[in-house]
C-alpha positions as CSV (number, residue, x, y, z in Angstrom):
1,X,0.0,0.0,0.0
2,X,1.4,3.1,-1.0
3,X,2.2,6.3,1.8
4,X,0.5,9.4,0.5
5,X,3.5,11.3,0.0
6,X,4.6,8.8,-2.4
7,X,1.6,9.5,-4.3
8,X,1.9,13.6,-4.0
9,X,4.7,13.1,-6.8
10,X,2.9,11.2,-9.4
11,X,1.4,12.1,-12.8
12,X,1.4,15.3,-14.4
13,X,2.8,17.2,-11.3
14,X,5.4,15.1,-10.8
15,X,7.0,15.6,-14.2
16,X,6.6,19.0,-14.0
17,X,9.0,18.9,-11.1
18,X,11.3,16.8,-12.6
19,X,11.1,18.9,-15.9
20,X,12.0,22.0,-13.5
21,X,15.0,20.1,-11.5
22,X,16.1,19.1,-15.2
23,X,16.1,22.5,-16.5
24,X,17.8,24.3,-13.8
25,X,20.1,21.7,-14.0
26,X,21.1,22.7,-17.2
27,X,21.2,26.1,-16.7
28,X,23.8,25.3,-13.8
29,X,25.7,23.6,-16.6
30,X,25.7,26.5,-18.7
31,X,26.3,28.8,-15.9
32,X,29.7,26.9,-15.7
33,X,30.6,26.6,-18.6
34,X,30.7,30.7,-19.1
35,X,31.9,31.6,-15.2
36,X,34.7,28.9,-15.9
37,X,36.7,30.4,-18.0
38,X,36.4,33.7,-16.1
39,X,37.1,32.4,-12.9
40,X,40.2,30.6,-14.4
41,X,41.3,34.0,-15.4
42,X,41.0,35.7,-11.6
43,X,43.2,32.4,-10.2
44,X,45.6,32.5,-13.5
45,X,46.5,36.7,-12.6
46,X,46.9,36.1,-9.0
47,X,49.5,33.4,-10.2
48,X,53.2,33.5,-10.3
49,X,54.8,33.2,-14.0
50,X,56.5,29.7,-12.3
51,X,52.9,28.5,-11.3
52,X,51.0,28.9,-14.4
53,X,51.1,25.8,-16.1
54,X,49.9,24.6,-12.8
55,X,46.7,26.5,-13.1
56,X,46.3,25.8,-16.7
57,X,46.1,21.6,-15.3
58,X,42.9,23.0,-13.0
59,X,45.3,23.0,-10.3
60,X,45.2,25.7,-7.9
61,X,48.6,28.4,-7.5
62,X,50.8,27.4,-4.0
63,X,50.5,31.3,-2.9
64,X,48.5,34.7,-4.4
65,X,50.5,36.9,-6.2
66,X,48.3,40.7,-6.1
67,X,51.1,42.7,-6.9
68,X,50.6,41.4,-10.6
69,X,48.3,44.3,-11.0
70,X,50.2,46.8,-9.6
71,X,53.0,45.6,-11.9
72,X,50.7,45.8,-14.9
73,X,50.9,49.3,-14.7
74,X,54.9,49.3,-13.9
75,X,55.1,47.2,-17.0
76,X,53.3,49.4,-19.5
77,X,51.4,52.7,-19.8
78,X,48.1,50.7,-19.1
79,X,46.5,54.1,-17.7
80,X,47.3,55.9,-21.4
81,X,46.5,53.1,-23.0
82,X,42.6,53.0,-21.3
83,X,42.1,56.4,-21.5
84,X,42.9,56.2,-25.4
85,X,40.6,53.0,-25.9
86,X,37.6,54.9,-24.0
87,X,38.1,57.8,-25.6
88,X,37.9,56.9,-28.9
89,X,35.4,54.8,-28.1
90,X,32.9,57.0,-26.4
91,X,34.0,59.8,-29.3
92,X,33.1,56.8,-32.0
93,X,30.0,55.9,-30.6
94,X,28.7,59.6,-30.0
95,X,29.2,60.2,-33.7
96,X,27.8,56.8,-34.8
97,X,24.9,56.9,-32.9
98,X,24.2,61.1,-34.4
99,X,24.8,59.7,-38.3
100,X,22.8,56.3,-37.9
101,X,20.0,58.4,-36.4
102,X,19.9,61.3,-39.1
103,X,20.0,58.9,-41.8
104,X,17.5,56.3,-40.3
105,X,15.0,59.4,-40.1
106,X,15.6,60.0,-43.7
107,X,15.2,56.7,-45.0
108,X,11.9,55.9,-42.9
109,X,10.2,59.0,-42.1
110,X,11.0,61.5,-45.2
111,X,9.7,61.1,-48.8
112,X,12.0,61.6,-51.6
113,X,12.3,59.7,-55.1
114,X,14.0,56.7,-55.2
115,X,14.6,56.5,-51.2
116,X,14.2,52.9,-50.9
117,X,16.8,51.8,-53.7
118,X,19.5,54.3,-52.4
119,X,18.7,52.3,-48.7
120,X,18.8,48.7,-50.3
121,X,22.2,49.9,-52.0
122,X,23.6,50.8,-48.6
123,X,22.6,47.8,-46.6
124,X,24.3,46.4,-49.4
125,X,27.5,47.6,-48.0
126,X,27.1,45.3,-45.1
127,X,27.4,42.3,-47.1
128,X,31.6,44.1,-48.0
129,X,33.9,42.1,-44.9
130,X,35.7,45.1,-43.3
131,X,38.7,43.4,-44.4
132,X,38.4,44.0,-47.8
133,X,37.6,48.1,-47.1
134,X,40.9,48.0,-44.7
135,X,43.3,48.7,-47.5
136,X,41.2,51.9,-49.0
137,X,40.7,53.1,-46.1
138,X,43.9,53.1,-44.9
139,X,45.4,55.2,-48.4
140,X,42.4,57.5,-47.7
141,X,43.4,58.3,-44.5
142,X,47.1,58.9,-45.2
143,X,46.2,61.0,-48.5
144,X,44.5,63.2,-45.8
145,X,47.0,63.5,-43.6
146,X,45.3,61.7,-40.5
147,X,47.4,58.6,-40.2
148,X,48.4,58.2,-36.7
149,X,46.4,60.4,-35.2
150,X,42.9,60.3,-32.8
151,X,41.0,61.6,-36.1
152,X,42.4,58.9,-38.3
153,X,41.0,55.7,-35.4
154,X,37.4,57.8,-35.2
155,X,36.5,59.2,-38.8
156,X,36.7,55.8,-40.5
157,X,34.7,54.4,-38.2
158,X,31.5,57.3,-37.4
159,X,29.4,55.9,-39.9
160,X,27.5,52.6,-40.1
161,X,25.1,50.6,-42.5
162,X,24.0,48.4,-39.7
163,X,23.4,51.0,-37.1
164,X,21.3,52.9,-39.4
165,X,19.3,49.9,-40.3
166,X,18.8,48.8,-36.8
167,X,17.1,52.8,-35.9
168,X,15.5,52.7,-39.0
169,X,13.6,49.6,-37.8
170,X,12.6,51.3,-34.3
171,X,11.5,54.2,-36.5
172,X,9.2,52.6,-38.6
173,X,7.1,51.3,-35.2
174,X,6.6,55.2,-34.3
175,X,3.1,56.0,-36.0
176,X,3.6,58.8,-39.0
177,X,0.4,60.5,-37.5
178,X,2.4,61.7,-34.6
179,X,5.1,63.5,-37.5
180,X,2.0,64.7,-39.1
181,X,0.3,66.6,-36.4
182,X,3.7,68.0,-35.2
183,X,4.0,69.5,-38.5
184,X,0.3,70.7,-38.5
185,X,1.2,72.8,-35.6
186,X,3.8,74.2,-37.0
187,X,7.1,71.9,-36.3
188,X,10.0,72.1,-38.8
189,X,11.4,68.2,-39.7
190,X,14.2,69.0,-37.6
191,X,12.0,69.7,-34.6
192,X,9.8,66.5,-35.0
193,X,13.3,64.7,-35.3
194,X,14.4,65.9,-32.5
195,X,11.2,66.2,-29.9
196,X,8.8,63.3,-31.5
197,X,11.2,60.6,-33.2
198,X,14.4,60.7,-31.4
199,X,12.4,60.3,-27.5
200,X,10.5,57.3,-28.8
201,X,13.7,55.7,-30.3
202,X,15.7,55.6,-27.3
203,X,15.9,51.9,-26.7
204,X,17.2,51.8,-30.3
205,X,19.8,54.4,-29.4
206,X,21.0,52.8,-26.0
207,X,21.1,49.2,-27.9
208,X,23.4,50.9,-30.8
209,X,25.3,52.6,-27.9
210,X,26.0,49.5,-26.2
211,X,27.0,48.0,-28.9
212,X,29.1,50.3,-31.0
213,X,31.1,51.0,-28.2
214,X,32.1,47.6,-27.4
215,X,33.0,46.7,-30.7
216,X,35.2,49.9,-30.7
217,X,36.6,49.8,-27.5
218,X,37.7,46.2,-28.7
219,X,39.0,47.3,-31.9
220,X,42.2,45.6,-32.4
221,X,43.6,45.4,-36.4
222,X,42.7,48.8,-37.5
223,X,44.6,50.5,-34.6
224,X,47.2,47.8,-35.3
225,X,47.6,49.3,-38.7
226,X,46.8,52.6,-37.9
227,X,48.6,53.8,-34.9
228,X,52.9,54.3,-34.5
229,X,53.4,56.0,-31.4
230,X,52.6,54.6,-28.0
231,X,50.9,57.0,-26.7
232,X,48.3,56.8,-29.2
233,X,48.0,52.8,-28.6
234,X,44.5,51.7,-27.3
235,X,44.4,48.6,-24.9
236,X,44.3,45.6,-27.0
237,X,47.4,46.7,-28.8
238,X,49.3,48.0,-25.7
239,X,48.6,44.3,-24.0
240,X,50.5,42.8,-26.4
241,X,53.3,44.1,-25.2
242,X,53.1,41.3,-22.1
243,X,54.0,38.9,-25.0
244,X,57.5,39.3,-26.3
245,X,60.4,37.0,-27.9
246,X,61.2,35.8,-24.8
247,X,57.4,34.7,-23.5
248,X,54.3,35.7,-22.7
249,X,53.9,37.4,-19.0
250,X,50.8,35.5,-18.8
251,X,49.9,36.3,-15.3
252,X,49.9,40.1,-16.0
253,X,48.4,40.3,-19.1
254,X,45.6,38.2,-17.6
255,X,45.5,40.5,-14.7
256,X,45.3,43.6,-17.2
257,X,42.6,41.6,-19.3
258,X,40.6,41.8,-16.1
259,X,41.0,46.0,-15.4
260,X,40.1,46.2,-18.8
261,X,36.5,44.8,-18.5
262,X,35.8,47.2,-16.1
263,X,34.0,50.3,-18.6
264,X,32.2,47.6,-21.1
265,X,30.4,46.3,-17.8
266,X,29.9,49.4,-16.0
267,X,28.1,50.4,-19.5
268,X,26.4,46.8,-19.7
269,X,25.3,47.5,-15.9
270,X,23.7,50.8,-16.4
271,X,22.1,49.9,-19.7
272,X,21.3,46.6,-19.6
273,X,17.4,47.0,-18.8
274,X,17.4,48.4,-21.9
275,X,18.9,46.1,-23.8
276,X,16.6,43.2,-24.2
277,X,13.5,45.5,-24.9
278,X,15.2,47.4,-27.3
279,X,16.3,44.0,-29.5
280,X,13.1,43.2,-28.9
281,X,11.5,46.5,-30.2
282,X,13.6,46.4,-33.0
283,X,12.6,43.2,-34.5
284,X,8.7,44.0,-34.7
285,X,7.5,46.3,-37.5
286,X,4.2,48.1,-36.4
């Protein structure tokens, strides 16, 4: 005879539970499998150089090691570096985010012949890898002088095809009776821009923040290429200085990896709320 807590668990109820306990589970899985590497990254920059390949066998260092991040910045200008990344990023997404809107609003919320073609031949130059536009772009900006210089990292890179897209989307959700009664009362297209279109298209504009300036302050070839002096290096190329001819400083470079997370996920933190209802809102035409 069975107890009646034995029964509690059966039939639908009971798989629901064990569908739960499955599924969180697996999400504990997951959860792993993207703190792992991170968490081998903390353990690997509190190492000494002599313990590493001990970490990199799951093992855990003999002794902690803090001063690696105090020697990061004994090692290499990793203040200058930071500044220049974020600074060129922030000045990269300002202007990206300005352009993308202006032409968004042109190509969903003005009227002029032939709009829709000149759009579909500038989405088309999403489909060009940046690889191919690297060599053009690089004799452009010497024949104008800016090569080595804050201009010649942030020019190339003010304008995009898939920012404008994405606002373009958001603005074709906004209703085009609100542009019409603003201009009824007397609003120039400037003014409905700015007080009707831009408001309702801020989750656009914080998703396009977010990611523009990641993928900026990221930006490894075309500084690479681009930049001589050091004090015009951003981040990613001043870390590679931790890897030389006669090894890789692996526990500083990891530990400078780490300080240099720090702006993206201060941004992420702020915006983040955003970020999920402006993908969202982007992907629905109304």
């Amino acid at each position: 005879m069975s107890s009646p807590g034995a029964s509690r668990y059966r039939g639908p109820r009971g798989r629901d539970l064990a569908l739960r306990l499955l599924g969180f589970a697996a999400l504990v899985v997951i959860a792993m499998l993207f703190v792992g590497p991170f968490v081998w990254q903390v353990i690997v920059s509190l190492s000494s150089l002599a313990d590493v390949d001990r970490v990199a066998n799951l093992g855990v260092p003999p002794s902690l090691h803090p001063q690696n991040y105090t020697r990061v910045f004994e090692t290499i200008n990793f203040a200058g570096y930071l500044y220049n990344s974020v600074f060129v990023a922030a000045f990269v997404t300002f202007l990206q985010v300005v352009t993308s809107a202006m032409a968004a609003f042109a190509f969903s919320r003005l009227q002029w012949p032939g709009r829709d073609k000149v759009f579909l031949l500038y989405l088309a130059t999403m489909m060009v890898p940046g690889v191919v536009l690297m060599v053009p772009n690089f004799a452009v900006i010497v024949s104008l002088g800016l090569f080595n210089s804050y201009a010649g990292l942030i020019i190339p890179a003010a304008f995009s095809a898939y920012g404008t897209f994405l606002l373009r989307q958001f603005m074709l959700t906004i209703p085009s009776s609100l542009d019409e009664a603003a201009l009824i009362d007397g609003a120039s297209q400037a003014r409905v821009f700015l007080d009707v279109v831009m408001p309702l298209t801020r989750p656009g504009l914080i998703v396009l923040t977010i990611f523009t300036f990641l993928g900026n302050y990221n930006s490894f070839f075309w500084p690479l290429i681009l930049v001589k002096d050091d004090h015009l290096r951003t981040l990613p190329i001043g870390l590679l200085s931790f890897d030389s001819t006669y090894g890789s400083d692996t526990p500083a470079l990891m530990a400078a990896s780490l300080m240099a997370m720090i702006p993206p996920t201060i941004l992420f933190i702020a915006l983040q709320r955003y970020l999920v209802k402006g993908i969202q809102l982007g992907a629905v035409k109304g």
